[in-house]
C-alpha positions as CSV (number, residue, x, y, z in Angstrom):
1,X,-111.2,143.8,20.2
2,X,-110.9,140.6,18.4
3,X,-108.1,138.3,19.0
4,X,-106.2,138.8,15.7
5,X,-106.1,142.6,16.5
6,X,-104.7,141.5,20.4
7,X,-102.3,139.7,18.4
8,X,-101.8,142.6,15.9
9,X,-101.2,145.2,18.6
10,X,-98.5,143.1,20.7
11,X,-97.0,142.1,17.8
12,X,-96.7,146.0,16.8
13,X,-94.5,146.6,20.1
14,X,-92.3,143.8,19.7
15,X,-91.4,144.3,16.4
16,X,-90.1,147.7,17.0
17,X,-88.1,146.5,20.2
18,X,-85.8,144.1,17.7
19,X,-84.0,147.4,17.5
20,X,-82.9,147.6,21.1
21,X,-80.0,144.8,20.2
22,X,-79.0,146.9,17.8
23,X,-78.7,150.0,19.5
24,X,-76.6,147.9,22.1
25,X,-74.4,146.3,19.9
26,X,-73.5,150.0,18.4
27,X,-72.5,151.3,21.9
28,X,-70.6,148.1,23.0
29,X,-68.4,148.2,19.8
30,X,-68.3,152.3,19.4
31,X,-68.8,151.9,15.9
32,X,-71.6,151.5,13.2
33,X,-69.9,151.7,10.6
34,X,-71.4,148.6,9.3
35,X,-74.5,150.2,8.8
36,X,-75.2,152.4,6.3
37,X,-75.8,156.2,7.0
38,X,-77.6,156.7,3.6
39,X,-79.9,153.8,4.3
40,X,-80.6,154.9,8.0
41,X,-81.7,158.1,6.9
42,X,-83.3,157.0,4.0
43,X,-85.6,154.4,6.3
44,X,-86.1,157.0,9.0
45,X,-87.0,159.7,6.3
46,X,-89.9,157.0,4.9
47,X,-91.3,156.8,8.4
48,X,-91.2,160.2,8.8
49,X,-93.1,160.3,5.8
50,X,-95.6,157.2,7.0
51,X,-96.3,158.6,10.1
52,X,-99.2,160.8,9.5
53,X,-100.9,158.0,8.1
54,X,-100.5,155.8,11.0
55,X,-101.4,158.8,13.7
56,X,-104.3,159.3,12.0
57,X,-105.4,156.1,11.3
58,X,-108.4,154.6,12.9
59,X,-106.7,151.0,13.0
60,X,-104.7,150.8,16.7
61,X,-102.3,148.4,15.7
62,X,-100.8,150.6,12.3
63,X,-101.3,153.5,14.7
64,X,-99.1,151.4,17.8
65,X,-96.4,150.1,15.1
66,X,-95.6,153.5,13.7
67,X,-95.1,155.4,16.8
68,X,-92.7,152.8,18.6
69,X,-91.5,152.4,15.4
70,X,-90.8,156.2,14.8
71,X,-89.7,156.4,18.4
72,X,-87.2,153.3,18.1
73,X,-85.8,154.0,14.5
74,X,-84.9,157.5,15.5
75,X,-83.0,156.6,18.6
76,X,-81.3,154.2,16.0
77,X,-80.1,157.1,13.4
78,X,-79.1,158.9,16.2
79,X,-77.0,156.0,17.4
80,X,-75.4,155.1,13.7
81,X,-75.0,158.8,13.0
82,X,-73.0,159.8,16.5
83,X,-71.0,156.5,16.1
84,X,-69.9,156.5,12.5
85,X,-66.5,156.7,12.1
86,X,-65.0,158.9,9.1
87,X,-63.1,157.2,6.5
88,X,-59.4,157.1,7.0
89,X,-56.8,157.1,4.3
């Protein structure tokens, strides 16, 4: 493995973890309502849709990026989605 793919791949698992603040700023506040629902299901729905590409792809660091990715992003619609508040009048 050359050293532009060794930078590649850890780059492919830090990227992903930027989400990890997010996740805890969610839970510490009990609200994400300043996200979008639409636009975290419409994200998560695109890697859903990415995904077979990058499992079957012979390149390890698009493989690496979209299962943390995947992994990550879904624990993040599940976050936005249990903490969104309903609008009130």
């Amino acid at each position: 493995m050359s050293l532009i793919e060794k930078i590649g791949l850890v780059s492919s698992v830090i990227l992903p973890l930027w989400n990890i603040p997010l996740i805890v700023r969610i839970i510490k506040r009990g609200s994400s309502n300043d996200i979008s629902r639409s636009w975290a299901l419409g994200v998560w729905v695109c890697l859903l849709l990415m995904a077979p590409s990058g499992f079957t792809s012979a390149d390890i660091v698009w493989r690496t990026f979209n299962a943390v990715n995947l992994v990550l992003f879904t624990v993040v619609v599940i976050i936005v989605l249990k903490y969104h508040k309903g609008k009130t009048a």
